[in-house]
C-alpha positions in Angstrom: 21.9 36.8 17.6 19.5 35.6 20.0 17.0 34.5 17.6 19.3 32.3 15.8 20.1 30.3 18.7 16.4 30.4 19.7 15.6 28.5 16.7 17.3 25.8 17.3 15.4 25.3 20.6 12.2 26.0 19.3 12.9 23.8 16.1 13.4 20.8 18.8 10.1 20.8 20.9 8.2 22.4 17.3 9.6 19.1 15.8 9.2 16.7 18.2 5.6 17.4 19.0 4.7 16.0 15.7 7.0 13.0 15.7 6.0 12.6 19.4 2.9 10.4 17.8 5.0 9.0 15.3 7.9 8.3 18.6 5.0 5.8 19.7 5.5 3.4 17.0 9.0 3.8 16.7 9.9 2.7 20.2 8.2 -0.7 18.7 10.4 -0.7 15.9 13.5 0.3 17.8 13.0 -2.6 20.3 12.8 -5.1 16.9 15.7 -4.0 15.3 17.7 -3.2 18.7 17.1 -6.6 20.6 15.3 -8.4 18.0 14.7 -11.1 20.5 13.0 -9.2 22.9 10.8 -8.0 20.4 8.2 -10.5 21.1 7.6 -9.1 24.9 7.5 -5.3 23.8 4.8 -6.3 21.0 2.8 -7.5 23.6 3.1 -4.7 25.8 2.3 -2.4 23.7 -0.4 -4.7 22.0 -1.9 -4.1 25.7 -1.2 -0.5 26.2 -0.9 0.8 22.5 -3.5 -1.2 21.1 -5.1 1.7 19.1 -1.4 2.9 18.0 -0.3 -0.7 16.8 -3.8 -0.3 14.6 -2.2 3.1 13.3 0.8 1.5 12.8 -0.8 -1.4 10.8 -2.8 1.9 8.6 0.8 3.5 7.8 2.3 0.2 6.5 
């Protein structure tokens, strides 16, 4: 019984580790869509701090 519930644990950080990359990106996106006008100041944050994930995120599109 214990393993099933373990799995659903271990599915979350297993999961997330991968995405955690991907969660990079998507907090961009998220602030688009969410605020939309804000948008404009969380670009250039992360233009500052993310520069080499915006690139990535320019490669995926």
């Amino acid at each position: 019984h214990a393993g099933t519930p373990a799995i659903r644990p271990a599915a979350g950080p297993r999961t997330g580790a991968p995405p955690a990359v991907a969660i990079k990106p998507a907090s961009m996106r998220k602030p688009k869509s969410a605020d939309g006008k804000d948008a404009d100041k969380p670009i250039e944050r992360a233009d500052d701090t993310a520069a080499t994930d915006e690139q990535v995120v320019h490669q995926d599109v």
